[in-house]
N, C-alpha and C positions, 0 to 999 in steps of 0.2 A: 438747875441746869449747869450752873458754875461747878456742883461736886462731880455731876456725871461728865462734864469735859474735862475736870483734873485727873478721873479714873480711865479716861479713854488714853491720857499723855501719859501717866503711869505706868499701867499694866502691861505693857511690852519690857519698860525697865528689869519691872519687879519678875517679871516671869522672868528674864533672861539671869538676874540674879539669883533668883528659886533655882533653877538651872544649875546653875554655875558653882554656888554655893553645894546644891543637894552632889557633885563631885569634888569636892573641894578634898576631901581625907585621902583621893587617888592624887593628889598635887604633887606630890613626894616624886611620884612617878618620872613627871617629864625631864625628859634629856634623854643623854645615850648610856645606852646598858651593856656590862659583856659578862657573860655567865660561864660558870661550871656545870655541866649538865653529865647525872646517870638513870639510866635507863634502861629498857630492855634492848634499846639500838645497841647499848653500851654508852661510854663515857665519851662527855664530846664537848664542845664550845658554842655559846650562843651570841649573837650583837641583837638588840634590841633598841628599838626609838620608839617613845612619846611622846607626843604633841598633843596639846590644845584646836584645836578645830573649830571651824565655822561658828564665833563670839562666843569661846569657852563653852556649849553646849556639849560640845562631846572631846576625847579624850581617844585618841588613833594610836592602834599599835602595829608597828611594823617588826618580825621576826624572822632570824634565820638561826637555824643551828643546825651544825657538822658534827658528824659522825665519821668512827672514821672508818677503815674495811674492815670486815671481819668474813668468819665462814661463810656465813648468810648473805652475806651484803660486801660480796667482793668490791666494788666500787664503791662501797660507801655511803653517806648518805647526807643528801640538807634538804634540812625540813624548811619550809616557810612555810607562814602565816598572816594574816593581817586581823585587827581586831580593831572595836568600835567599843566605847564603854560609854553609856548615857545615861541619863536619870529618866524613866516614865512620871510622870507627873500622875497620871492617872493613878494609880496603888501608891506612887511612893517608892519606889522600887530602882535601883539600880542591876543595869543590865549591860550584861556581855556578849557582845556579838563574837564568833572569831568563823574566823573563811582561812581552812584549810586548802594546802596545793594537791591535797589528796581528793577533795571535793566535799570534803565535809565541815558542815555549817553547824556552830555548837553556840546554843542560844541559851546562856547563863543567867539566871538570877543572884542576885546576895541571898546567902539565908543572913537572915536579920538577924536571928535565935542564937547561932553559930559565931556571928564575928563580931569582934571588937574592935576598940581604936587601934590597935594593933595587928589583926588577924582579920581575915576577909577571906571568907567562905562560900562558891558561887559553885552553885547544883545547877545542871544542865535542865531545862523545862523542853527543850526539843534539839534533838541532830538530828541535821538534813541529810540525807544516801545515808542511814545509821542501815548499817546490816545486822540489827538483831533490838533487842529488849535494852538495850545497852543505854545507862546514865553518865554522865560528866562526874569530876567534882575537880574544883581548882582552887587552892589555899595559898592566899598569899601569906606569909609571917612577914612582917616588918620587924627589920633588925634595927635599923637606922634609917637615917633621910637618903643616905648612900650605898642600905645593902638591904635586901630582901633574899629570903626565903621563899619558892614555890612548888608547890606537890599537887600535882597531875595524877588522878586517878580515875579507873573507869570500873562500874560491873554493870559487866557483861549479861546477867542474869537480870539488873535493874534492882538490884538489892545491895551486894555484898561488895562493897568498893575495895579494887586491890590498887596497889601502885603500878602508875606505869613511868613517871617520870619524876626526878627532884632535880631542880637549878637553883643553884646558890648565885645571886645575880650582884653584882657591885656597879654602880654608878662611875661611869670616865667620862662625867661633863660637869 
């Protein structure tokens, strides 16, 4: 009786550390970000914020980045975003939520296979309003605790990944 009440006072601890621990390598992340970004918008600037969230469980991204006028997009452009990154206990699996201002929801996994302690490889397993066969891919390169590398690519086809975005991102916090 005494091991099954020291497991009952435990197991909330230990999951929250299983938690917290299984995102620990996104840790780098938190603070404020400002980016170089190019793309098919064209070449533009991004601010980014990471936090920690409700007892280390997840890891919230808030995004904006400006574009600026061109032919196409006489006014210009700022994207947002918001993103959720968490660990499923279930597979073991770390997972990408992001909610686009365009209405599209891109529900990322790590490929395991793909990333290292350094590089972190997250293939889309569903987008929400996706108008077509179309997959994710999002690469983060860790340069430093203070700089990343990320590439944004999509096919269109669900096969052939082309690029549609790189930000070179620097930490100002």
């Amino acid at each position: 009786m005494r091991t099954f009440c020291l497991i009952c006072l435990l197991a909330p601890a230990f999951l929250v550390a299983q938690s917290e621990n299984s995102l620990n390598s996104f840790a780098f992340l938190i603070g404020n970000w400002q980016g170089v970004e190019a793309g098919l918008s064209g070449d533009g600037i991004g601010f980014r914020t990471y936090t920690w969230e409700l007892n280390k469980n997840y890891i919230m991204v808030k995004n904006a980045s400006h574009f600026p006028k061109s032919d196409k997009k006489p006014r210009g452009e700022v994207h947002r975003d918001i993103g959720i990154l968490s660990f499923n206990s279930n597979d073991s699996s770390i997972i990408l939520r992001e909610f686009h201002v365009e209405g599209f929801t891109n529900i990322y996994v790590l490929n395991k296979q793909e990333s290292t302690d350094s590089n972190f490889t997250f293939v889309t397993r569903e987008i929400e309003n996706n108008p077509g066969n179309w997959l994710a891919r999002l690469t983060i390169n860790v340069i430093s605790d203070k700089e990343f590398l990320e590439i944004f690519e999509i096919a269109r086809d669900g096969k052939i990944f082309k690029q549609w975005l790189k930000n070179h991102w620097y930490k100002v916090d």
